[in-house]
C-alpha positions in Angstrom: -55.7 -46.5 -15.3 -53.9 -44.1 -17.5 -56.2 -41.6 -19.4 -52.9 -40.7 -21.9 -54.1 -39.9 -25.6 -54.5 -42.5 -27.7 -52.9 -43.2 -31.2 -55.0 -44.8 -33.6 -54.0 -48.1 -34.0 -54.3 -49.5 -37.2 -57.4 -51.4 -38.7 -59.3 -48.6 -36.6 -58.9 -49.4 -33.1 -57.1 -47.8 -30.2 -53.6 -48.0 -28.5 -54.0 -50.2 -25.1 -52.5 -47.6 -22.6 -49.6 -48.0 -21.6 -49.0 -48.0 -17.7 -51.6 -46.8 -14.7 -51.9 -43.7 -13.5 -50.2 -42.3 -10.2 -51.7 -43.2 -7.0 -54.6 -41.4 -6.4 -54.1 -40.2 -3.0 -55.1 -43.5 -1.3 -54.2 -43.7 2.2 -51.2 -45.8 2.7 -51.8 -49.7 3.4 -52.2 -50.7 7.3 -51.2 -53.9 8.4 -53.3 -56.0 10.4 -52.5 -57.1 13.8 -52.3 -60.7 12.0 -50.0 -59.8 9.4 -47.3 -58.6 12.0 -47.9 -61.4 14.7 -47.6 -64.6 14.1 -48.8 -65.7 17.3 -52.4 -63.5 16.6 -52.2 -65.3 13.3 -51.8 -69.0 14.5 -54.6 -68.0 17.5 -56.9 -66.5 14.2 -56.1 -69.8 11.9 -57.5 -71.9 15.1 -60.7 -69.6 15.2 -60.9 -70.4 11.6 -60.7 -74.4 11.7 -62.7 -74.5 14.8 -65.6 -73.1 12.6 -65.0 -75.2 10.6 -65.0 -77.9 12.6 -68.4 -76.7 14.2 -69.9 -77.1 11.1 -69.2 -80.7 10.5 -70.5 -81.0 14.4 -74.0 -79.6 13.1 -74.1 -81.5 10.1 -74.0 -85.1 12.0 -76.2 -83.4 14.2 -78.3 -82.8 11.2 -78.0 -86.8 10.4 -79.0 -87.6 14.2 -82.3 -85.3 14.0 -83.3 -87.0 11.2 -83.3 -90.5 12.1 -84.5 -89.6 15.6 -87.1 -87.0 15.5 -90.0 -88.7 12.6 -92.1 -86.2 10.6 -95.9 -86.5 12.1 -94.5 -88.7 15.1 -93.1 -86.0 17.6 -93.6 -82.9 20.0 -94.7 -79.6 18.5 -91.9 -76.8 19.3 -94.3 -73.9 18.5 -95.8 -71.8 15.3 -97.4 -75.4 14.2 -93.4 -76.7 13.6 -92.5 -80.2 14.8 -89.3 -81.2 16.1 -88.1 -82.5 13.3 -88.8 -80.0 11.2 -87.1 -77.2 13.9 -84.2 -79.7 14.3 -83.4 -80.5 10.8 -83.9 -76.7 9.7 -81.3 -75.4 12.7 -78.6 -77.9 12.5 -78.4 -77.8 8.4 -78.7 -74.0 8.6 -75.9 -74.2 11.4 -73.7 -76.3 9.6 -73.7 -73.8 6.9 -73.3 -70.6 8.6 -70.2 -71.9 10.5 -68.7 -72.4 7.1 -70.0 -69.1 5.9 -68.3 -67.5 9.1 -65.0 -69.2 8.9 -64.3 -67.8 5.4 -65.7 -64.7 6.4 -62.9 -64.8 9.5 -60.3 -66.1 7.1 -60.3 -63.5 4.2 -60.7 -60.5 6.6 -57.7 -62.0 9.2 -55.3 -64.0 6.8 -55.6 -63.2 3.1 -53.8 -60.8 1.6 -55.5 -57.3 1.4 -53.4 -55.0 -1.1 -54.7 -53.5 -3.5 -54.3 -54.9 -7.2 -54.3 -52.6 -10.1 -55.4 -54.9 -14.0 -54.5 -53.2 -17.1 -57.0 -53.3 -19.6 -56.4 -55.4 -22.4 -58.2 -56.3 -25.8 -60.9 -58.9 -26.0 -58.4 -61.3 -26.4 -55.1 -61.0 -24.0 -51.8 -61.5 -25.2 -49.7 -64.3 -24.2 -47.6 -62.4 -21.9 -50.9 -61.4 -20.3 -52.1 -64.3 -20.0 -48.7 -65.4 -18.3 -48.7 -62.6 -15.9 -52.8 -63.7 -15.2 -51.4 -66.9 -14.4 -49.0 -65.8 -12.0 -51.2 -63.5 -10.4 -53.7 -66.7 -9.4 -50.8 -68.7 -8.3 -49.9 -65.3 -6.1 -53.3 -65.0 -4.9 -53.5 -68.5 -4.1 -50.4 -68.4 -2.0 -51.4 -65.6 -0.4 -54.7 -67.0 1.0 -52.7 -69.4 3.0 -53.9 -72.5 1.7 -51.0 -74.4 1.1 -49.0 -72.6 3.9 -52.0 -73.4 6.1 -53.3 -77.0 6.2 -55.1 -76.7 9.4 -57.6 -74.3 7.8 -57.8 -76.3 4.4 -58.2 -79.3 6.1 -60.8 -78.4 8.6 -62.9 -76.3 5.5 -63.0 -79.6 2.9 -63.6 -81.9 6.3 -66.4 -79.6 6.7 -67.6 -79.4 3.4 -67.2 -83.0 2.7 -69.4 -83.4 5.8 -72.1 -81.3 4.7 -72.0 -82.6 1.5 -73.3 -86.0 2.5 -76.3 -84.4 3.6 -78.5 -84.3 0.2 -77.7 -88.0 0.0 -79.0 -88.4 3.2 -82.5 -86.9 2.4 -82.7 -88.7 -0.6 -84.0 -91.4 1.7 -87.7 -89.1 1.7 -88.4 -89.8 -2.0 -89.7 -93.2 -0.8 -89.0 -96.8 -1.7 -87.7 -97.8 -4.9 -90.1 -100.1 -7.1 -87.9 -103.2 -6.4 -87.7 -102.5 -2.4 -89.5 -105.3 -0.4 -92.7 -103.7 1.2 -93.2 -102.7 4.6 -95.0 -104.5 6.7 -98.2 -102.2 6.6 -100.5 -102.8 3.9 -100.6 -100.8 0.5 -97.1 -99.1 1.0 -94.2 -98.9 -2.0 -95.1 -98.5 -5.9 -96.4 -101.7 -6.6 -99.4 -101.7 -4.3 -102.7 -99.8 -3.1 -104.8 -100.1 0.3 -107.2 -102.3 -2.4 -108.1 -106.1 -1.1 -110.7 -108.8 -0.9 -113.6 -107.9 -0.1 -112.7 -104.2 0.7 -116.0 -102.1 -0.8 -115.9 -99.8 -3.6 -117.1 -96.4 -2.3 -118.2 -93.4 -4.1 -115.5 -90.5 -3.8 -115.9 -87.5 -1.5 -119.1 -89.2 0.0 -117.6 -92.5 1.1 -121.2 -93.8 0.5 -120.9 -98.1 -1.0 -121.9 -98.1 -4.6 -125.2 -101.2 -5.0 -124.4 -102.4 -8.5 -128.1 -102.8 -8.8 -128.3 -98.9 -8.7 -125.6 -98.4 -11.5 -127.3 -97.7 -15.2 -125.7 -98.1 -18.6 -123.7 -95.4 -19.4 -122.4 -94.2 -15.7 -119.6 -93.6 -14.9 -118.7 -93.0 -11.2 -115.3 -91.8 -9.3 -114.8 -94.0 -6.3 -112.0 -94.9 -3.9 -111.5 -97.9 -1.4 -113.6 -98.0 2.1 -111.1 -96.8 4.9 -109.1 -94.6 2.2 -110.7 -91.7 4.2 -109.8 -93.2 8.0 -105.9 -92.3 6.7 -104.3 -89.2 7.8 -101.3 -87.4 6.5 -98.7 -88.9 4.3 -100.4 -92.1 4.3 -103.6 -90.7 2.8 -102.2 -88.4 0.2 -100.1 -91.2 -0.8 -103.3 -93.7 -1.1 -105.3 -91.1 -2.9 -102.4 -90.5 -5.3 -102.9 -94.2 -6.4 -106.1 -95.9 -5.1 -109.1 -93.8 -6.8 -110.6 -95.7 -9.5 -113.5 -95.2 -12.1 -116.7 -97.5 -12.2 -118.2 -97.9 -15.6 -121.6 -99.7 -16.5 -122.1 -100.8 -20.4 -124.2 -103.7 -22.0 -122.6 -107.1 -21.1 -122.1 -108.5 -24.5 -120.2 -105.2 -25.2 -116.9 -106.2 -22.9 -114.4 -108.3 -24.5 -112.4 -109.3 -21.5 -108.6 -109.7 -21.3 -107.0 -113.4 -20.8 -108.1 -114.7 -17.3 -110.6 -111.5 -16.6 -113.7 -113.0 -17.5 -114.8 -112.9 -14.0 -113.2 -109.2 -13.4 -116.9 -107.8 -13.9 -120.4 -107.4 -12.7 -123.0 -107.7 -14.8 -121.5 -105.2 -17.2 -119.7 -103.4 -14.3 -115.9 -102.7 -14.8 -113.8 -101.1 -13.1 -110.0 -99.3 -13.7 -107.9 -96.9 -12.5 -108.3 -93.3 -12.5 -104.8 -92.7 -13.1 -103.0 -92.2 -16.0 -100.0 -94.7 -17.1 -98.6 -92.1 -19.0 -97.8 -89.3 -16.4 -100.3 -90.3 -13.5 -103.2 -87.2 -14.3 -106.6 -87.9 -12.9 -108.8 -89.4 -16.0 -112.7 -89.4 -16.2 -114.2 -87.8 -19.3 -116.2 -90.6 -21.0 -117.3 -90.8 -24.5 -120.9 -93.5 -23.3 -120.9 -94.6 -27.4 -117.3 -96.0 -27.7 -116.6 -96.3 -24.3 -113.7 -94.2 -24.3 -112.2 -92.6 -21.9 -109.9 -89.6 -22.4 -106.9 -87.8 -20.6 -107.5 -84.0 -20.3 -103.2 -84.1 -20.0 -102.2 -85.3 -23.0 -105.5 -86.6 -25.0 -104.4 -90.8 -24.0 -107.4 -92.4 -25.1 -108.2 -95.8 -23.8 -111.0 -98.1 -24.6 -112.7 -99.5 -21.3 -114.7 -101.9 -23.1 -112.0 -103.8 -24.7 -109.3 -104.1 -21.1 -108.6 -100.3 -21.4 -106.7 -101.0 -24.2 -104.5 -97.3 -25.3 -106.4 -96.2 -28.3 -105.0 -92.9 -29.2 -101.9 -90.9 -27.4 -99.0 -91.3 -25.6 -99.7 -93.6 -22.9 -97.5 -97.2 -23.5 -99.7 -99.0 -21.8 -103.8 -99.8 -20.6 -105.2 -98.8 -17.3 -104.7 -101.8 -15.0 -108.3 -103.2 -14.3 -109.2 -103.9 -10.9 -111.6 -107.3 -10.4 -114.5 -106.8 -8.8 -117.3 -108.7 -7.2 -120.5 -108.3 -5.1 -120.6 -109.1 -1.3 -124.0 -110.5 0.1 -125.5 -107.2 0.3 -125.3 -106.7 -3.0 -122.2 -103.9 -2.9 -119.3 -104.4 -5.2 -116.1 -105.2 -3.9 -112.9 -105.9 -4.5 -111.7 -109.5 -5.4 -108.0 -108.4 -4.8 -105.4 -105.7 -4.7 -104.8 -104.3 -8.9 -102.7 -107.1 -10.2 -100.0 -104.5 -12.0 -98.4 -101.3 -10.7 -100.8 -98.7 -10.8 -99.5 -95.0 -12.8 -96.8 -94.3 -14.7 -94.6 -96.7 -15.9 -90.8 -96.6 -14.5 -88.1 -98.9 -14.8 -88.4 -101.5 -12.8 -91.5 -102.9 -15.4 -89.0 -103.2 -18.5 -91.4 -101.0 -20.3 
């Protein structure tokens, strides 16, 4: 840039200089083998695609890993990693060095590599700048080959477009939508828990069946289904993100049940979920006297003796009850899975 005096321009600010400086002893530009040989050039554009090209190869290889190789259902490769973690980490990371690479291989073999002296402007360039900026972008775009080059901008969107696809693939992981018919194992999807007939309600962390003889007025006790804790891996953090429920005891006469739950209790014995319908946080501080129980998230307040109706707070909705009965040994069990979608509410409900 020129370093010339400046005149003082007028409302106080300075002249723009006027022209850059000499060269400052730069050595002189080299050409590249690919700028002077067209036949190097061609044999560097195919070096170019072909990466290119690899990438998209990795990225259907990424699709294949993931349908074949099943998280938790395949051969550990080492360091504790399965193969579908090691699979679907290599080929993604493949696909995406290839494309890093090839542009790597493309600016440093086929773009243009002078050197490109900017005048300094104001704020706000001029028109002619602004022209001349114009030009210079359609220049540099020329010069990268491009247009003149169609195997390379083929290959690189192919690629990309390729690679691209595979966020939408992993979607897939986020699980089954609310209205997606359930799979054929029990308690999978949105709209249903591991719950039953007759399945027992157990105390949580012990597993040990809760008598309803041995409940008093005023507990309140976490519990889960029997078998929750026979799960393992996906399956049981999914069950225990949904299934645990809280057992309250309170005078009889004190209940006012909901339409068709006047057999949903046991001698004063209800039972609802532990989960929040507002955002899904764990719930069990209980107020005995109004038989309230609170959210420690967001202070949802719901009143257990009256169908867990929402008192106070955010939550649109009550905690779905669960029915309950007692078996021949005198444990209380379930009469059937909870009859509404357990949690927050989403849009499948119309809520």
């Amino acid at each position: 840039m020129s370093i010339k005096p400046h005149d003082q321009a007028s409302g106080g600010e300075l002249a723009t200089p006027a022209e850059p400086i000499a060269d400052p002893g730069l050595p002189a530009h080299t050409w590249r083998p690919t700028d002077v040989d067209e036949r190097l050039a061609k044999r560097a554009e195919r070096q170019v695609a072909g990466l290119f090209a690899l990438s998209a190869v990795f990225t259907i290889l990424f699709f294949v890993s993931y349908f074949v190789f099943k998280v938790g259902d395949n051969w550990d490769v080492g360091a504790g990693l399965g193969a579908s973690t090691v699979a679907l980490g290599s080929t993604l990371g493949l696909a995406l060095l290839c494309i890093g690479i090839g542009i790597i291989q493309w600016a440093r073999k086929l773009m243009a590599d002078h050197e490109i002296v900017e005048m300094r402007h104001p704020a706000r360039s001029s028109d002619e700048d602004r022209e001349v900026t114009i030009a210079a972008l359609g220049d540099g775009l020329e010069e990268s080959g491009i247009a003149r080059r169609p195997l390379i901008r083929n290959s690189l969107f192919g690629a990309i477009g390729v690679i691209a696809l595979a966020p939408i693939v992993l979607l897939r992981d986020l699980g089954p939508t609310p209205g997606q018919v359930e799979d054929e194992e029990e308690g999978k999807g949105l709209e249903h828990t591991i719950w039953k007939q007759g399945v027992r309600v157990v105390r949580d962390v012990v597993g040990t069946p809760i008598r309803a003889a041995d409940l008093q007025i005023g507990d309140l006790v976490n519990a889960v289904p029997d078998g929750l804790f026979d799960l393992e891996g996906v399956d049981l953090q999914a069950q225990k993100a949904k299934a645990p429920v809280i057992v309250v005891r309170m005078e009889p006469d004190e209940i006012t049940p909901g339409p068709g739950r006047d057999d949903w209790s046991v001698e004063g014995i209800v039972c609802y979920s532990k989960i929040c319908s507002h955002v899904g946080c764990p719930i069990s501080l209980y107020e005995r006297t109004t038989h309230h129980v609170l959210c420690p998230c967001h202070q949802s307040t719901f009143d257990l003796a009256d169908s867990a109706r929402v008192v106070f707070g955010p939550a649109a909705r009550p905690l779905p009850q669960l029915p309950l009965a007692v078996d021949s040994e005198g444990f209380l069990v379930a009469q059937s899975d909870f009859t509404e979608p357990v949690g927050p509410s989403y849009w499948g409900r119309g809520e």
